[in-house]
Each structure stands twice: as structure tokens, then as C-alpha cells.
C-alpha positions as CSV (number, residue, x, y, z in Angstrom):
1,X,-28.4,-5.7,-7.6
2,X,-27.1,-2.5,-8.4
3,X,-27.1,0.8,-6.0
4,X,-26.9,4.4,-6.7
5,X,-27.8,7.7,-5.6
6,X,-29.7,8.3,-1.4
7,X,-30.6,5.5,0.2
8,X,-32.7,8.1,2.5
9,X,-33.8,11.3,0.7
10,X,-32.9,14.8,2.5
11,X,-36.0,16.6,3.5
12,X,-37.0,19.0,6.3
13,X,-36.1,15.9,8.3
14,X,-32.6,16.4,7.7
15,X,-29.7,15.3,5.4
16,X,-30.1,12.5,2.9
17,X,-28.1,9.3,3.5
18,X,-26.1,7.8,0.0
19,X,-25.8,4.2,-0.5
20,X,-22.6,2.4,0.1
21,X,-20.9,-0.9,-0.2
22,X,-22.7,-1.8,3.1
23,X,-26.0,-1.7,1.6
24,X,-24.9,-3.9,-1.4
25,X,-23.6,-6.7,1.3
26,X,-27.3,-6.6,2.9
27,X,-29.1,-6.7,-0.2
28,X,-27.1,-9.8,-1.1
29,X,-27.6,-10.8,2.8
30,X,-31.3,-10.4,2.7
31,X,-31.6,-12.4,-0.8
32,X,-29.7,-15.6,1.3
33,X,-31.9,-14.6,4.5
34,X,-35.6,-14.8,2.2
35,X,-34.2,-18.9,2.0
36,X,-33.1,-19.0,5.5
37,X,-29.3,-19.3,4.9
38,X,-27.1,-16.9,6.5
39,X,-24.1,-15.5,4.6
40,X,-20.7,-15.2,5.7
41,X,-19.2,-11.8,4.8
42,X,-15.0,-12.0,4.2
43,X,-12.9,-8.9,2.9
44,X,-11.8,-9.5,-0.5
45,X,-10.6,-8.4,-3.9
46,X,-12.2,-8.8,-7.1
47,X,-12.8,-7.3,-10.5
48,X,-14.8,-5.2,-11.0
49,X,-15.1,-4.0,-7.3
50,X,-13.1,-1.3,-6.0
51,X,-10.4,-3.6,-4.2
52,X,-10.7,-1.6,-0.5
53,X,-14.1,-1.7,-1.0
54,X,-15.0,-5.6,-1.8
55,X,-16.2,-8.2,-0.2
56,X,-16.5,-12.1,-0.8
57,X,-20.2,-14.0,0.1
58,X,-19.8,-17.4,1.0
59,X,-22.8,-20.2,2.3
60,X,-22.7,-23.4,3.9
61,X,-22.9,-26.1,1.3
62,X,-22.4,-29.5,2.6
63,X,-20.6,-28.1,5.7
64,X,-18.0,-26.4,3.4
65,X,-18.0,-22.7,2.3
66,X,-19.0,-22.1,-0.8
67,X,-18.4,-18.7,-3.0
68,X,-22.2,-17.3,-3.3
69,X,-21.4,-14.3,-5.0
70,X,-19.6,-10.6,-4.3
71,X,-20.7,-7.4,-3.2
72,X,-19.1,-3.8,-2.7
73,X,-18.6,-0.5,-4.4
74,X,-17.4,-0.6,-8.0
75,X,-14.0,0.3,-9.6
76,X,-13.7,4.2,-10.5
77,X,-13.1,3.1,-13.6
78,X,-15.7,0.3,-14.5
79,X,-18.3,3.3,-13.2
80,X,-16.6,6.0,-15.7
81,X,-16.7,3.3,-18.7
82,X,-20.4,2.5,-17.8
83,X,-21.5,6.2,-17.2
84,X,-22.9,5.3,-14.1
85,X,-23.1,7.5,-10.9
86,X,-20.2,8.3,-8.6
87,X,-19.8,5.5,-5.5
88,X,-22.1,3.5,-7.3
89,X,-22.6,-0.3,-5.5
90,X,-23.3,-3.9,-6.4
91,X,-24.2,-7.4,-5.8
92,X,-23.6,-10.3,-8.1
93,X,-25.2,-13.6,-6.4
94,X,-25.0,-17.1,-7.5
95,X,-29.0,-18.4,-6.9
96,X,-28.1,-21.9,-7.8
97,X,-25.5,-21.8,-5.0
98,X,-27.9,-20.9,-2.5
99,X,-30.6,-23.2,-3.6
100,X,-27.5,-25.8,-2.4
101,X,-27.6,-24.0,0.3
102,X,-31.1,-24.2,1.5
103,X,-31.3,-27.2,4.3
104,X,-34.8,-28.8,3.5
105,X,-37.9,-27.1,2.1
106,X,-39.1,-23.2,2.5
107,X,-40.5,-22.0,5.4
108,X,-42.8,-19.0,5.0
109,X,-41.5,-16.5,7.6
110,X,-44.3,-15.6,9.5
111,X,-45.3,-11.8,9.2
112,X,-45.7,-10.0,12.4
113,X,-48.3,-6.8,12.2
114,X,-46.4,-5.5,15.2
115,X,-44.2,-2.5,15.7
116,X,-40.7,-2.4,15.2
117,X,-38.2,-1.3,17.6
118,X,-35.2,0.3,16.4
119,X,-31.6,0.8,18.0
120,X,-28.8,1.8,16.8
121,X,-25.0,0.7,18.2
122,X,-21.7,1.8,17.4
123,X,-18.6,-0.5,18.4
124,X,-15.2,0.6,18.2
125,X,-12.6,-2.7,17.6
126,X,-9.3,-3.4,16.4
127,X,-9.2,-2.5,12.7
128,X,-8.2,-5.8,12.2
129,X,-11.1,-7.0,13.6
130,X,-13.2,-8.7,11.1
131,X,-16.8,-6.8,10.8
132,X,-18.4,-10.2,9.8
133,X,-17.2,-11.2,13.6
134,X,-19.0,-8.4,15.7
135,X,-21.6,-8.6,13.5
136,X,-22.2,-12.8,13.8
137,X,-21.6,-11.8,17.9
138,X,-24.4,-9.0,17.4
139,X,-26.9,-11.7,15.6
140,X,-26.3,-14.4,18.6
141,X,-26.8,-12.3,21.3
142,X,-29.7,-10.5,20.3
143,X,-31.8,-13.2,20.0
144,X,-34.7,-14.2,18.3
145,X,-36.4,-10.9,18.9
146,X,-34.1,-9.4,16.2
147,X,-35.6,-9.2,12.6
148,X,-32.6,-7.6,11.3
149,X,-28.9,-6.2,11.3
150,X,-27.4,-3.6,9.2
151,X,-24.0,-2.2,9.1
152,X,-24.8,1.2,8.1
153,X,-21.1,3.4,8.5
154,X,-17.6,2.4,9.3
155,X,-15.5,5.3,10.8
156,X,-12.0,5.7,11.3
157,X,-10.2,8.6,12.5
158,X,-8.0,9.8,15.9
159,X,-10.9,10.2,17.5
160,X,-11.0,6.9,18.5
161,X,-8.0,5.9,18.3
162,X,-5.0,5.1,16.1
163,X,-5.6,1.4,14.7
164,X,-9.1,1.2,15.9
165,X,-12.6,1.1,13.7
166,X,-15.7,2.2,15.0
167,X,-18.9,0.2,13.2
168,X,-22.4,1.1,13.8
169,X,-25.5,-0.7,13.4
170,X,-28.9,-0.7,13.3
171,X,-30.8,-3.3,15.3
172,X,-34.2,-3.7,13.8
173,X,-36.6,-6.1,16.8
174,X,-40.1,-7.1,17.1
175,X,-42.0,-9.8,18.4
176,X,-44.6,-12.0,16.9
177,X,-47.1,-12.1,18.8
178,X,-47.0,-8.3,21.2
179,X,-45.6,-4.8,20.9
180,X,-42.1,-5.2,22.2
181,X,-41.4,-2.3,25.5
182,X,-38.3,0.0,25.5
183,X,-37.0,-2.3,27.9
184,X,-36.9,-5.4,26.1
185,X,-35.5,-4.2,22.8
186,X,-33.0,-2.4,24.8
187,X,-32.4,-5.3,27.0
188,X,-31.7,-7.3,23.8
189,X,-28.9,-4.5,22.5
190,X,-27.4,-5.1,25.5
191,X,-27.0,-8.5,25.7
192,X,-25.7,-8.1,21.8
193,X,-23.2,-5.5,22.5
194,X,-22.1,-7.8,25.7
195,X,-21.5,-10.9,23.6
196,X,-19.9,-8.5,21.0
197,X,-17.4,-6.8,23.7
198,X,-16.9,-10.8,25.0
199,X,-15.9,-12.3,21.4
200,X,-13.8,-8.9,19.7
201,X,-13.5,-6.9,22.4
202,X,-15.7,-4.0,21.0
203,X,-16.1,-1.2,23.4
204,X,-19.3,0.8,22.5
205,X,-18.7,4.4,20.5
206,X,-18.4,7.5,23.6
207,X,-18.5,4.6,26.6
């Protein structure tokens, strides 16, 4: 998977969003998430990734982590050789890995015709707080009501602090069988961002 260019065209609505390195880890996330496996995200370095901009994909095999591919922004260089846009991101999965991976037949995912509700969290923590962390304390506390997670901008800066991180996230819920309220998608945030604050000690973003 390869990712260049906006990931959200400017408009009247406002500024256009660019693909990052985040976008490439989801797109190798949502891949592992069409079987059912979830993915376990590590920082890492690895040709031909930009090295502060790299991460290692491991599954469960067998109980054991396995390597299921890499996913980040790539070298400067590798782009100039290649002619390819500036910042430009990829993922590079191993499918037979995650076939290993898959416990039992596929399950269809059933397809709600509901609306979604959307909220967005940012989280400051320790920079050497792992993101894969808050995010796997995000996914648990949510609940089932939560279709999806997305790491969408890491932000550093004195603003919030010498040595801290702040990492947003968009929370993507709906139900099955009903339109979800206000209250119960933001009910579920809550109870995201608590088990978050509880596991890394994130503090939400202007709190």
C-alpha cells in the first residue's frame, strides 16, 4: 500500500489534510482487522522507511509474535530515487503471515446501515509512552460500540510540556441494530479515555 498526496481534499470546507505514516499503519491495521486479527504496532527501524518514522507490525501466531509486515513514511532518499511525492507513506504486509494468524474460519462482519458517531480525543502522555499502549487502552474501554480507531496527528511542542506527546484520535462508533444518542457514543469516549488515563496516565489535550 502506498500513500501520497491529501488524504482529505481542501475545499470551501477548509484546509486539506496530507497523508502520513499514521495512515500507512491503519491501512495495514484494517487489512489484519478484514480477518479479525488485531496488529500490534512497535516503533522500529527498517530500510526503506525513514528510521523516526517506522514502525514494525506484529500478529499473534501460535501465542507468539510474529513480524506481519512494516509500515511508515519512506526514506528521503528511496522517495527522490523513485520520483515519488514528498512525505510519501507505505505498507508492506506479509498475507501468508496473517492467514496463520486467523483463529478458525472467516466471519463476515455484519454491516450495520446505521449512522456513525464520530469523536475525536487528544491525550497528552510521556513521550516514552508507547502509542500502541493508549491506543490498545482506547480499543478496550470503548467497547464493542466502536467500529474503529485512528491515530490521526502526534504533536510535540512546550505547549504541553517538555518530554510529553499529545496523540489524537478519532473514535468512529455505531451500533448494529439503532442510531447510537450523543450520550452513548460520548459515554463510550469516556470510558476509553478513563481506561487510557488508568493504564499510561494520559491526561486529555486542554483538561
Amino acid at each position: 500500500v502506498v500513500l501520497a498526496g491529501a488524504r482529505e481534499q481542501s475545499g470551501w470546507w477548509g484546509k486539506g489534510t496530507p497523508a502520513t505514516w499514521a495512515d500507512a499503519i491503519e491501512a495495514a491495521r484494517s487489512i489484519a482487522a478484514e480477518a479479525g486479527v488485531e496488529v500490534i504496532v512497535r516503533a522500529d527501524q527498517y530500510a526503506p522507511w525513514h528510521p523516526g518514522r517506522c514502525a514494525a507490525l506484529y500478529v499473534n501466531v501460535n501465542g507468539e509474535e510474529t513480524l506481519f509486515g512494516h509500515a511508515g513514511e519512506l526514506h528521503p532518499r528511496v522517495i527522490k530515487a523513485l520520483h515519488l511525492p514528498e512525505r510519501t507513506c507505505a505498507a508492506e504486509v506479509e498475507l501468508d503471515v496473517l492467514e496463520q494468524a486467523v483463529d478458525g474460519a472467516l466471519q463476515a462482519p455484519r454491516i450495520s446501515t446505521f449512522p456513525v458517531a464520530t469523536q475525536d480525543v487528544a491525550l497528552v502522555v510521556a513521550g516514552d509512552v508507547p502509542a500502541a499502549d493508549v491506543e490498545a487502552a482506547l480499543r478496550e474501554g470503548a467497547g464493542e460500540l466502536l467500529e474503529s480507531l485512528r491515530l490521526f496527528d502526534v504533536f510535540t511542542g512546550e505547549q504541553i510540556g517538555g518530554g510529553n506527546k499529545s496523540l489524537a484520535y478519532a473514535l468512529r462508533f455505531r451500533a448494529a441494530d439503532r442510531t447510537l444518542t450523543v450520550e452513548e457514543a460520548s459515554a463510550a469516549r469516556d470510558s476509553a479515555v478513563a481506561l487510557a488515563a488508568e493504564r499510561t496516565g494520559a491526561v486529555l489535550r486542554g483538561a
